[in-house]
N, C-alpha and C positions, 0 to 999 in steps of 0.2 A: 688829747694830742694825737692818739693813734687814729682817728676819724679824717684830722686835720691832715696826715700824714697822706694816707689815701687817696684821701681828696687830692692832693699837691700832686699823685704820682697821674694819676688822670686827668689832671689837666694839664701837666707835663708832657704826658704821651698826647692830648690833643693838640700842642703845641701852644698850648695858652700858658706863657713862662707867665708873665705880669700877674695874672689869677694864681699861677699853683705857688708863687713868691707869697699871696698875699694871707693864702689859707695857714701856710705856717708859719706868717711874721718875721721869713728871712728872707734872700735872694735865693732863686734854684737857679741854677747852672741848666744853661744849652747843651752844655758839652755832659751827657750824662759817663761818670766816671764807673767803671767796673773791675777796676782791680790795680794792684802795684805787685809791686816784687821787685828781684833782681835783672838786670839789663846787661850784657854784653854786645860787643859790636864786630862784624865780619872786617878781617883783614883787607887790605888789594892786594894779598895774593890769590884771592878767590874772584878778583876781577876777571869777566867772560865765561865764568860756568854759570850750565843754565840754573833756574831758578825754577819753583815746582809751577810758576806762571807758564814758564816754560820762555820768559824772555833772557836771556845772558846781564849774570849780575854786574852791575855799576857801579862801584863801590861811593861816587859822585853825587849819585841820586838818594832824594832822601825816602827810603824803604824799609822793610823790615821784613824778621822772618818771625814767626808764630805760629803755636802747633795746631790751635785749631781756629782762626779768624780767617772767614771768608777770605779767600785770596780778592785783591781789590782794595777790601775796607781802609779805609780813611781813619786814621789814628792818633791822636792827641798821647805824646808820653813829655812827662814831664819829670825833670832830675828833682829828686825830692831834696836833696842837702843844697842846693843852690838859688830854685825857682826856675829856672830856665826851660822852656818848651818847645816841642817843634812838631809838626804834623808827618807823620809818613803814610805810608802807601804798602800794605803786606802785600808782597810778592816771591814768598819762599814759606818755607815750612821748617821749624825748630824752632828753638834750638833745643836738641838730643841730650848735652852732655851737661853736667853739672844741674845747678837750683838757678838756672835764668828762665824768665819766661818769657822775650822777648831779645831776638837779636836786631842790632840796627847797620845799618849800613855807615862806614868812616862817617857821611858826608852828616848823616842824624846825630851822631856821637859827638861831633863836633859844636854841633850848635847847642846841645845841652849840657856840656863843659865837662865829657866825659872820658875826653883821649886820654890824660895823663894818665889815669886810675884803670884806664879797663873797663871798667863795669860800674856801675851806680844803682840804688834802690830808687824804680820809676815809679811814677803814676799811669795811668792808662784811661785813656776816655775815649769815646765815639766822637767822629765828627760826623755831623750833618753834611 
């Protein structure tokens, strides 16, 4: 299995999903996942400070802050207690306080049904 395993991730990384699905008799994922954790979301009272992009935050747009993900990168997080996903865009850097590993901006918090609560345990993938 561990051969099969291998094999999957290399032809993953060449972008041959259908082969690296077939080496180990399951589907692989496009979106390759690298971590969860805790999720918080920036208020709009932080609407118009800049961001470590250096663009002025939107609390409208869907972004995020993370301590160390390429400013840019393109991100799949997903509410683990519901299903719900949404793609953002890091364009800040944190979050400092507490056990989150990602802040999201209202507009992301919202589409993965997380305003009431504050915070949720995400999922996290790369998007292509």
């Amino acid at each position: 299995m561990a051969v099969a395993f291998l094999m999957a991730i290399y032809l993953l990384a060449a972008g041959r999903l259908e082969e690296a699905s077939a080496a180990v008799g399951t589907a692989v994922s496009a979106l390759p996942s690298f971590g969860a954790g805790m999720a918080t979301y920036y208020g709009i009272e932080l609407a118009g400070q800049p961001t470590a992009s250096g663009e002025p935050f939107d609390p409208n747009q869907l972004t995020a802050a993370h301590r160390t993900l390429p400013l840019g990168s393109r991100i799949q997080v997903t509410n683990l207690a519901n299903g719900l996903s949404t793609v953002v865009r890091i364009n800040d850097r944190g979050p400092y306080a507490g056990r989150s590993v990602i802040d999201l901006s209202t507009a992301a918090a919202r589409q993965i049904g997380m305003l009431p609560a504050g915070s949720a345990r995400v999922g996290l993938a790369w998007v292509q």
